[in-house]
Residue, then its C-alpha position, 0 to 999 in steps of 0.5 A: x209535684x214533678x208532673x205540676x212543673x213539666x207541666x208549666x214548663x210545657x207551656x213554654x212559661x219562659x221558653x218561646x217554640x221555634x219555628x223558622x219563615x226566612x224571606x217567603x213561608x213557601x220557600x223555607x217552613x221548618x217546625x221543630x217539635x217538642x219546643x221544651x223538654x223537661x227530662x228525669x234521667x237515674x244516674x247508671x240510665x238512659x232514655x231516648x228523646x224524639x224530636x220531629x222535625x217538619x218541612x212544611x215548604x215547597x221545597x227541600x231542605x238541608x239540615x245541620x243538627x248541633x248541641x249546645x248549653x243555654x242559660x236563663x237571662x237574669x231579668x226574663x229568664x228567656x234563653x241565651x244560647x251558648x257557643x258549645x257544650x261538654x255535655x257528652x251523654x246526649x247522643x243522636x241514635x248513640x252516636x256522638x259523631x252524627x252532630x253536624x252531619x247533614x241530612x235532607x228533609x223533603x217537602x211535606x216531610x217529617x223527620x225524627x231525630x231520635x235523641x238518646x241520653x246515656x247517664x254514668x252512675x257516677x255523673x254529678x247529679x243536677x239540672x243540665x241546660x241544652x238547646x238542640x240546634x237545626x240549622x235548615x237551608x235551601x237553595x233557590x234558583x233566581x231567573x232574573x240574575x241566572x243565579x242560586x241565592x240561599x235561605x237558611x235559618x234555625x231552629x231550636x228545641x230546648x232540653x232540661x236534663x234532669x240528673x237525679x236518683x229520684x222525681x222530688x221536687x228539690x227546687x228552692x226558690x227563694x228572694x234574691x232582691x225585694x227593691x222599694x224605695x225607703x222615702x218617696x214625693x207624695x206626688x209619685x208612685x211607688x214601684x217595688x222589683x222583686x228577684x227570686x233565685x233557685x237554689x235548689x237542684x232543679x227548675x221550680x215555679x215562683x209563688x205567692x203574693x204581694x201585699x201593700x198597705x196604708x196605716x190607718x187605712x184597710x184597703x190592701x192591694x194585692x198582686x199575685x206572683x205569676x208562676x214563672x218557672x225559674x231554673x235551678x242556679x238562676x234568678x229572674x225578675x219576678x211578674x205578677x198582676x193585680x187581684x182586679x186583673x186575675x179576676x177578669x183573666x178567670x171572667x175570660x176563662x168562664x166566658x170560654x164558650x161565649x167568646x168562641x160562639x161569637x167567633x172570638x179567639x179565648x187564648x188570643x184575648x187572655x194574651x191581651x190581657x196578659x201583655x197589658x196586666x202582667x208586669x215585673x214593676x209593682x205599682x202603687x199610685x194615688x193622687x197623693x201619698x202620705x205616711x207609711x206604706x207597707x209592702x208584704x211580700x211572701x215569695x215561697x216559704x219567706x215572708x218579707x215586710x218593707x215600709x216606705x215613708x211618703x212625704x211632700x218633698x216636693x213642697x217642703x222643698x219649695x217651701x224651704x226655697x222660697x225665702x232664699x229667692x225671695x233674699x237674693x230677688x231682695x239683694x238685686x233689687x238692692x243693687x239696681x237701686x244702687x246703680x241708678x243712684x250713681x252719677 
């Protein structure tokens, strides 16, 4: 299970790689490489993490190392960096005094920084959030203005430290909110949000599905939740897409080796498809809705039944209207007529 979900959290469900252009791809190319860790420390161990950094510019560049806590925005769970850590117990080569100290990585050059994490025995156990920061920058000579100007930008490779005394999976991912409407115009569409939550002790995927029915009817439509990884002690918007759009998200991955014979790109035409199928709003829309609706979301081990009542308020209202203005178009009449008749 362990391997499953450093497995997702390679492909960067939430975390963007990073890699920096500033101004001209010649100038200032610096990647930074893995984007995302997911890392298992024992309490009383250590492990070393190497991280590579490339100079793929044309020119040299100086590079600061810092470290710093990040936590998960609430709604995409995309990285928001903090301004420092306590986090003690991740060093460079063993040595905590090597952050911030500048080095230099020539064009074409790798350079590896090789990160050690040292672990007491008695370290609290728990899911630690880090981002390991390069700031990168070069100094370019203007002719016009007989003068330095100077790139810079940052890079980030984001570390999940897993402190634990063994490899189980002890996330707990779970529904924070289920929000849908409890009435509804018939006129309108029904929208439902959904949050999960981790209370467990380390990052875990969201799963399941959400069903939505109409009484009398048979036809169900069905999202799947998308597997998003959801830290531990935090909370995201939950996406999913349609059964009609998975299968044609598989269709793409069967025609694999067709859309490659034809010179197209797979993974930039499954991104397609993502961007405009994957959504944390949860439509449900016809023409014209009336009765109850139910919306079954299974999140995990939970299974939660929410009904919404759909209506023709709109009309009812109209209809409720209608007397009154036809009542005060009758008492202006009224006093028209009253007015005319005067001397």
């Amino acid at each position: 299970m362990k391997k499953f979900l450093m497995s997702l959290f390679l492909l960067g469900l939430f975390l963007r790689p990073s890699q920096i252009f500033a101004q001209s791809k010649s100038a200032l190319s610096l990647d930074i490489s893995p984007p995302v860790s997911y890392l298992y420390v024992k309490p009383g161990a250590g492990i070393s993490v190497p991280i590579t950094l490339s100079n793929n510019g044309r020119y040299s560049l100086k590079v600061v190392p810092q470290l710093v806590d990040f936590h998960p925005e609430s709604q995409t769970g995309r990285v928001i960096l903090e301004q420092k850590t306590d986090f003690k117990q991740l060093s460079i080569a063993g040595n905590q005094d090597l952050w911030g100290q500048e080095s230099i990585i020539k064009p074409g050059e790798e350079k590896v920084l090789p990160l050690v994490i040292t672990i007491p025995s008695d370290f609290t156990q728990g899911e630690y959030h880090l981002s390991l920061l390069i700031e990168a920058k070069q100094l370019l000579f203007s002719e016009a203005s007989q003068s330095s100007s100077q790139l810079s930008g940052i890079v980030a490779s984001h570390l999940v430290i897993l402190v634990s005394l063994d490899e189980e999976d002890r996330s707990q991912v779970e529904v924070a909110e289920f929000k849908v409407p409890k009435f509804i115009d018939s006129f309108f569409s029904i929208n439902a949000q959904i949050r999960a939550k981790n209370i467990g002790l380390n990052a875990g995927p969201v799963t399941g599905k959400l069903e939505i029915s109409h009484w009398p009817s048979t036809q169900i439509k069905t999202y799947e939740l998308y597997p998003d990884m959801v830290l531990a002690n935090s909370e995201r918007l939950v996406r999913g897409m349609s059964e009609s759009a998975l299968a044609e998200l598989k269709l793409l991955d069967q025609q694999r080796a067709v859309l490659e014979a034809n010179g197209e790109d797979p993974q930039e035409a499954e991104k397609r498809l993502l961007n405009r199928e994957l959504s944390t709003h949860f439509y449900y829309d016809q023409p014209f809705l009336l009765g109850a609706y139910t919306f079954k979301l299974e999140l995990g081990d939970e299974i939660i039944e929410e009904r919404v009542l759909a209506l023709p308020f709109s009309v009812l209202g109209a209809l409720v209207l209608l007397p009154v203005l036809y009542r005060l178009w009758r008492l202006m009449l009224d006093f028209f007529d009253e007015q005319d008749k005067k001397p």
